[in-house]
N, C-alpha and C positions, 0 to 999 in steps of 0.2 A: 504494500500500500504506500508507504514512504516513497518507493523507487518512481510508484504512478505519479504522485502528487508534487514528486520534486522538480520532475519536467515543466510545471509550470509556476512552483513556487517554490525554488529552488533555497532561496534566501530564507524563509520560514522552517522549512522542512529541516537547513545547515544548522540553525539556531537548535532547534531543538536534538538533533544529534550530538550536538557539543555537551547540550546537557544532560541528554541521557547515558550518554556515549558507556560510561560504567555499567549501567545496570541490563545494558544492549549485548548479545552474542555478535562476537566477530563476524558472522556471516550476517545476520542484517543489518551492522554498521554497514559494510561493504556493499548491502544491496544498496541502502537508503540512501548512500552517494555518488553511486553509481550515474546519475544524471547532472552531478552538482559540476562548476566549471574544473575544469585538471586544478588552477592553482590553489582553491580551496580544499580541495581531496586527502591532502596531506597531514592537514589541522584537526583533524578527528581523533587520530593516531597519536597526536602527542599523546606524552602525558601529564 
């Protein structure tokens, strides 16, 4: 659902994976930014 929604509201969708990004499995981080631009892709990842 994130990966649908972030096609269009890309910006929304990154905000909220930053904040959930801990309580998120690896694999639907990965989906849910899957749409987001390359240079913000990285910043989920930190720690």
């Amino acid at each position: 659902m994130l990966k649908v929604v972030s096609e269009s509201h890309w910006d929304e969708v990154f905000d909220f994976v930053v904040h959930y990004k801990n309580a998120m499995s690896q694999t639907t981080l990965r989906y849910a930014i899957e749409k987001i631009p390359t240079y913000l892709r990285i910043y989920p990842y930190k720690a």
